[in-house]
Steps between C-alpha positions, in 0.01 A plus 500: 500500500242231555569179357338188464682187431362219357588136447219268380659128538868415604511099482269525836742701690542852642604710237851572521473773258276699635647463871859633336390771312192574797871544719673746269201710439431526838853628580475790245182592712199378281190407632481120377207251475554135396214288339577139453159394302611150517369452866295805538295778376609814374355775690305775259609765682886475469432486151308820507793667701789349322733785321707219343415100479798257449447108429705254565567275192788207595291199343270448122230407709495850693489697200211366383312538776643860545324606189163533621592679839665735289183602276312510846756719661477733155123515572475554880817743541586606143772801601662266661863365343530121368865361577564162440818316615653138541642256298140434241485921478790553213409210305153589446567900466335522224154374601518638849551852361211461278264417823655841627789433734748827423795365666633103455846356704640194507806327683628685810188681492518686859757848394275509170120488717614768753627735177149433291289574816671803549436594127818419386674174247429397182163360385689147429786380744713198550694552803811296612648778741660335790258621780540545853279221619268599788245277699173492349218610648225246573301690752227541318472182251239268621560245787762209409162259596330631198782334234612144451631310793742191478406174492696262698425159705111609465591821625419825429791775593481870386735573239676828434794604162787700483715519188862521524576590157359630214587384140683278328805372394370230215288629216258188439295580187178469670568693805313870551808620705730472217351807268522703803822421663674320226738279688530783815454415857471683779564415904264655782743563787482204732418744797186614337385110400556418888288805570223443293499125639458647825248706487329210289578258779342718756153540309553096535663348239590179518692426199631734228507450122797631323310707213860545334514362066793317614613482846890411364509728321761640754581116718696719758297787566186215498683292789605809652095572560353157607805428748422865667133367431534197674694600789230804610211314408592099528118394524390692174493299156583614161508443125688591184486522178800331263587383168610158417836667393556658827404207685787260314718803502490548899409173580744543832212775606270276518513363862553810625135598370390232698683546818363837513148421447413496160157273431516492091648685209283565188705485192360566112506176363275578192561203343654132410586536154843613459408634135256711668743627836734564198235755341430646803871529603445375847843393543419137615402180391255227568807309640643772683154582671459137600912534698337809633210343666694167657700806635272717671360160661826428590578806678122490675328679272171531331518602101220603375531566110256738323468427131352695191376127277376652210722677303501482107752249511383282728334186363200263631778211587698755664205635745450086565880475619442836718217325707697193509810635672294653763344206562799282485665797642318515845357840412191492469391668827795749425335620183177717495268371225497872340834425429429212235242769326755758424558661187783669391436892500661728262467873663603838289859471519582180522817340403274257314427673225849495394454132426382494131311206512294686776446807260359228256198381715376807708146545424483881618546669810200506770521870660249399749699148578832721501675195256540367157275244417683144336338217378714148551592356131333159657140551574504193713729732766244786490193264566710264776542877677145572501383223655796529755346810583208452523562214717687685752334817497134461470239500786557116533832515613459708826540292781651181335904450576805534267506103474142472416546804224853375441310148395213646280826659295674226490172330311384771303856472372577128454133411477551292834503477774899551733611158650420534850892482676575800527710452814437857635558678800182622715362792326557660848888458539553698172498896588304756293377835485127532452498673184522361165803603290385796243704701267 
């Protein structure tokens, strides 16, 4: 069978979906093509050969753009079979069926893609089989060069991701991987992380990002990975990805991260307000997050937090006290500006809608947006968020630096200017990757 895989934007990464599933089809014998439109063309005549076409759908922002490759893909090959799988694909069935995709899978997605290729499955899946992991296949997805490098010390050092495990434990009311897995989690043998690594490592990868929801999830099979990590590949940098909870919870872990080359751990803030980290049952508090950070510094860490600051309960003082932790905070240079624009998405499926007060202000549900629409019960929130916006996104940002933006925010939301101490590191001692945080 010929296939064609396509991912269309992975957080500026290879797509680890479609180098996983590109592995198991291949070892059932199918004739595989991967697209990744993010960072290159898709060629017309794959298309025009494809028997079946399978996108990769692990983020909102993928989706969306998936939509119009699939009516292109309708028009240039139309026999051929729409599949769409990932984490995004069950939660927007509904619409992704009605742009002609016969077969949709979500969770462990791999078992499901080789049985709908082969004609077989239902037309909507959630998988959580426990699969026997394999080492994706990356031969074919575009050169690591193409996607976003760290940022360290003014350098620039080609960055490759792994995940470890799939899942989660926690069921945050926000989160997309809750619908799907509902509080399961799943381990990719620590051989095949290692092995993916490697072959990462030899196409020159310099540091590896963690892709994993939470990487402790599972604290011992986590250590068990970075300490084989470290000790094959002591040169080569890495991050994670961990919530506040875990953080406090294995606070003993910490070093160890360190020791064994970790540069930063991202870790979903979302917000200051403990009324609205209640709402969004994010297991932490405003307190809590603050012991977090002094720990991660203490153990030679970098936290950056990613926040969602406009939710439906959070208020125009509130937003104020958000910029003026991470200024008081030190975290300014930690924070991409697209972070203080965020606002709070409500997906098909999301635990959300169980809130009733949510129910009460939804304004309809955008098919093409792929969320229900809200309106804040303060209009003052709604305009402050505009202008936030459009001060970090428009044309007239590109080029200037988080503090700069950071300081136009800071006005547009006190109507001031910041005071001028903010007592920061170099922009250039706090790591980054090169691509702003999407959803």
């Amino acid at each position: 069978m010929r296939v064609v895989l396509i991912s269309t934007y992975e957080l500026g990464r290879q797509p680890f979906g479609v180098a996983s599933a590109a592995a198991w089809l291949r070892a059932r014998g199918h004739e595989v093509e991967t697209i990744d439109t993010a960072v290159s063309l898709a060629p017309p005549q794959a298309l025009k050969m494809a028997e079946v076409v399978a996108f990769s759908l692990p983020m909102h922002t993928a989706t969306r753009l998936a939509a119009g490759w699939i009516k292109r893909v309708r028009e240039e090959s139309p026999a051929a079979r729409l599949i769409a799988f990932g984490l995004y694909a069950p939660l927007n069935a509904e619409y992704l069926r009605g742009l002609g995709v016969a077969q949709v899978i979500g969770g462990e997605f791999e078992g499901a893609l080789v049985e709908a290729v082969e004609g077989r499955g239902a037309e909507l899946l959630i998988s959580l089989d426990r699969l026997p992991f394999v080492r994706p296949d990356r031969s074919t997805i575009a050169p690591m060069g193409k996607y976003a490098p760290l940022v360290v010390d003014g350098e620039r050092r080609m960055a490759g991701s792994t995940e470890a495990s799939r899942g989660c434990k926690h069921q945050c009311r926000h989160c997309p991987v809750v619908p799907v897995y509902g509080g399961a989690f799943r381990i990719v043998p620590r051989e095949v992380v290692l092995a993916d690594i490697e072959q990462q490592v030899e196409q020159g990868a310099r540091h590896i990002t963690f892709g994993d929801p939470d990487f402790l999830n599972g604290p011992g099979h986590a250590i068990s990975i970075v300490d084989a990590f470290h000790e094959r590949w002591p040169e080569i940098t890495y991050d994670v990805t961990i919530k506040i909870e875990h953080l406090l919870k294995h606070r003993p872990l910490l070093p160890r991260l360190a020791e064994t080359g970790c540069l930063f751990v991202t870790s979903a803030v979302e917000s200051v307000e403990d009324a609205v980290l209640d709402k969004l049952a994010k297991g932490h508090t405003r307190a809590e997050f603050l012991e977090a950070l002094a720990l991660t510094r203490a153990a030679g860490l970098h936290l950056n937090p990613t926040f969602v600051p406009f939710t439906p309960w959070t208020t125009a003082e509130g937003y104020r006290e958000l910029l003026r932790i991470i200024r008081e905070q030190g975290l300014i240079d930690a924070v991409a500006p697209v972070q203080l624009t965020l606002r709070l998405l409500i997906p098909a499926g999301s635990l959300l809608l169980e809130l009733p007060e949510i129910r009460g202000m939804l304004n309809g549900f955008d098919s093409a947006g792929l969320l229900h629409r809200w309106r804040h019960p303060e209009p003052e929130v709604d305009t402050l968020a505009s202008r936030v916006f459009r001060l970090v996104g428009g044309r007239e940002a590109r080029g200037k630096s988080r503090r700069e933006l950071f300081s136009e925010i800071w006005e547009a939301a006190h109507g001031l200017p910041p005071p001028e101490d903010y007592g920061l590191l170099p922009r250039a001692v706090v790591p980054y990757l090169d691509e702003p945080w999407y959803c």
